[in-house]
N, C-alpha and C positions, 0 to 999 in steps of 0.2 A: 111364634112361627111354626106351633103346630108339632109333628112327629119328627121334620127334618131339620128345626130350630133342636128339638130335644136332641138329634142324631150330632149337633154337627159339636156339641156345645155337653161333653162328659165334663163330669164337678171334680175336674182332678185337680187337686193342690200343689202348688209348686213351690219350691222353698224358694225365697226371698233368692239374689244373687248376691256372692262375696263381695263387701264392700273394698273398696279400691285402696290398697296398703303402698303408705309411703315407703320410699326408700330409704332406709338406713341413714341415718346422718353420721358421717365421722364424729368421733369425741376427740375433742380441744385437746392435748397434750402440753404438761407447762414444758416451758424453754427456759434454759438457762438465759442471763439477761448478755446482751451482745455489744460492740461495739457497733457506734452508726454508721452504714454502709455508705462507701462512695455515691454521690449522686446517680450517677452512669446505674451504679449495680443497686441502686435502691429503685428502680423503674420498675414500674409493676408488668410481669409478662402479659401480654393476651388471652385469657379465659379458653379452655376450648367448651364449646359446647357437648352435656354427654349424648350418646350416641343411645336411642329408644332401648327400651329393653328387648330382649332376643323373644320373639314370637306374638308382636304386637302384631295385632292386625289393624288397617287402615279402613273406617269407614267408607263408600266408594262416595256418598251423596249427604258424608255430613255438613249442614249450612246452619246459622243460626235460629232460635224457633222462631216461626211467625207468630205475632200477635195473635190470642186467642177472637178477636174481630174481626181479624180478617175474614175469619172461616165462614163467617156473618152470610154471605148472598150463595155458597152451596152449601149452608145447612136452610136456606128459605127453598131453595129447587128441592132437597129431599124432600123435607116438609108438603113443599105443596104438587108433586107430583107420588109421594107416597111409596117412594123409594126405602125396600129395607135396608138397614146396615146391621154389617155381621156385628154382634153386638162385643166379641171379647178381644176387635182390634180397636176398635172405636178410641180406645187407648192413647191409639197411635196417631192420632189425625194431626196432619200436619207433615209427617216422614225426615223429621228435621235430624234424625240419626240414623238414616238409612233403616227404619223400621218398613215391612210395606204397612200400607195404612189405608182408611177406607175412605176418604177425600184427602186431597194431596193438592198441595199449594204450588202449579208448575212453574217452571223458569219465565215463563213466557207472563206471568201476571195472573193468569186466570185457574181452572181445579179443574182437577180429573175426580170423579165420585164412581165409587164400586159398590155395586149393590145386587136387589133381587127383589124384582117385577113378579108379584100374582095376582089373579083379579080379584076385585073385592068380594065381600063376602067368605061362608065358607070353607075352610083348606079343603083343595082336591088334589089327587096326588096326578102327579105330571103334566100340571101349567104352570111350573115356574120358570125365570128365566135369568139367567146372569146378564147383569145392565156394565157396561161403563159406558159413562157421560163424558163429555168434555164440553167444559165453561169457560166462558168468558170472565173478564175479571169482575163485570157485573153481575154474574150468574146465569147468564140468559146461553142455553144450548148451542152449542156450535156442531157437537154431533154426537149421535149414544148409537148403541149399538148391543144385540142381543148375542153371547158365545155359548150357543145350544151346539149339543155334540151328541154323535148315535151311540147308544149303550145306556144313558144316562135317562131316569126317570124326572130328578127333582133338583136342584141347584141353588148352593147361595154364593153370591159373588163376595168375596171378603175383605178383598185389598190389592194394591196395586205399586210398585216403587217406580219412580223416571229415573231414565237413561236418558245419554243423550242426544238420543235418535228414537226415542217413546218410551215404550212401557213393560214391565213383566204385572201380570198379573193372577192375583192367585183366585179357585175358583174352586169350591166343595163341589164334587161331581157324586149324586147317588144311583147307585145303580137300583136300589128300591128305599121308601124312606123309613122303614123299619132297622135298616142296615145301618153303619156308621158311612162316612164319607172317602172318596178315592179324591186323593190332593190332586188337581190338576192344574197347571201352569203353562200360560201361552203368552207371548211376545205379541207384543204387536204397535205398529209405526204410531208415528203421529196423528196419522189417521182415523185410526183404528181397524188398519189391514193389518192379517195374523200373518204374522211372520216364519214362528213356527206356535206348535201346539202341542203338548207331552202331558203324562201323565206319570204317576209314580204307581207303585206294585199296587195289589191285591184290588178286591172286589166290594170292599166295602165288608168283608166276615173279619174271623180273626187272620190277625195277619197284616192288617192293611196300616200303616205307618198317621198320624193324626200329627202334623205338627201345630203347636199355637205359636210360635215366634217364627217369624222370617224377616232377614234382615241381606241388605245389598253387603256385601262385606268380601274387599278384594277380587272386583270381578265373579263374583258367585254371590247364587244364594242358599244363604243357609239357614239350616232349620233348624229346630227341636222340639219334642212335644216326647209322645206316649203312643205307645202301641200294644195290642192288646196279641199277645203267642195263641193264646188257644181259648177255649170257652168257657175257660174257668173264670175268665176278665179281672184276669191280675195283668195290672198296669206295669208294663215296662218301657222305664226311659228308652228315648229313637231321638237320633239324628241325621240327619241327610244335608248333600246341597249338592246343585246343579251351576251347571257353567251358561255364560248367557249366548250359548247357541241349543242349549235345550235340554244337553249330555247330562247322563246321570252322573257327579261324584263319587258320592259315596251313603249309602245307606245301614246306619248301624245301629244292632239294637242293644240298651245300656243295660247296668242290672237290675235285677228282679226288685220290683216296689219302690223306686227311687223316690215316690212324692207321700210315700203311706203316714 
């Protein structure tokens, strides 16, 4: 994808996530041995169920995963219309844990595909173009649309999560393709009318926030990746997330070399 494949797509290593630890089981205690209890008071009480652990969070769009065949007729529309896909969500295809993702299985039967339109041949800098599609369950177009925005030189579309009223969509905006990428994110209906359209800090120098995870998680989304302080390009862990009318949460930077 050329200079802004190289831009969007730093080789930073991320540590595995903590595997998920049981809770404690009580230890059996012996008993002294009892006399047998009245029928009445030998009745087993009612179980209560326990209560989640204290700062679970609820995925907003967890569903079971689709079949990896489904995906079958918008991975043939990529294919044969030559659609790029941001290649380190591609992961996620499917969004079946509220990951965004870059084709998306919707409610309705058919996919949403997020990608990025240049012409053949080539790279030239400023004819790229962020696509979302929407498919039918056959794969056949029911309507795409291009989210070019002024400032921006060069674009790759990356992913997208459903709501359920449409869509957030995420979208590397560069302001030159030498530069790294400005996270942009816009809402937009079933349609694909923008609802609203925001952007997160900096210009693409140091400073500018790079998240690789976004996930729909209690009404927001939320990020994390790496951000680079100054131009020395030591990588420090960033987090952020936005609320789904567009607000920024919260943007914060972790410590120094968290993936080195």
């Amino acid at each position: 994808m050329g200079a802004v494949h190289a831009c969007g797509e730093r080789e930073i290593r991320y540590p595995p996530p903590p595997a998920p630890t049981a809770a404690p089981q009580p230890v059996a205690q012996p008993v002294a041995a009892a006399a047998a209890p009245a029928p009445v008071a030998a009745a087993a009480a009612p179980v209560e169920p326990e209560p989640p652990a204290v700062g679970t969070q609820t995925t907003a769009t967890a569903k079971p995963p689709t079949p990896d065949h489904v995906f079958e007729p918008a991975r043939r529309f990529v294919k044969q219309t030559k659609l790029a896909l941001y290649r380190y969500h591609s992961k996620h295809i499917g969004n079946a844990a509220g990951f965004l993702a870059p084709i998306l299985h919707t409610r309705d039967g058919g996919f949403l595909v997020v990608g990025t339109r240049r012409p053949p041949g080539k790279y030239r800098v400023g004819v790229s173009r962020p696509i979302v599609a929407k498919l039918d369950a056959s794969g056949t177009k029911v309507w795409e649309r291009a989210y070019t925005s002024g400032g921006f030189l060069d674009y790759e579309g990356a992913s997208a999560v459903e709501l359920s009223d449409g869509y957030i969509v995420y979208i590397l905006s560069y302001v030159h393709p030498a530069r790294g990428s400005v996270v942009r994110l816009l809402r937009i209906d079933q349609k694909g009318t923008k609802v609203w359209d925001t952007k997160l800090r900096g210009n693409g120098r140091a400073g500018t926030p790079h998240p690789q995870n976004l996930q729909l998680v209690d009404q927001k989304v939320v990020m994390d990746g790496h951000i680079y302080k100054d131009t020395t390009e030591t990588a420090y862990g960033w987090s952020g997330s936005i609320d789904l009318d567009g607000n920024v949460l919260s943007d914060q930077v972790g410590a120094a070399n968290p993936y080195k």
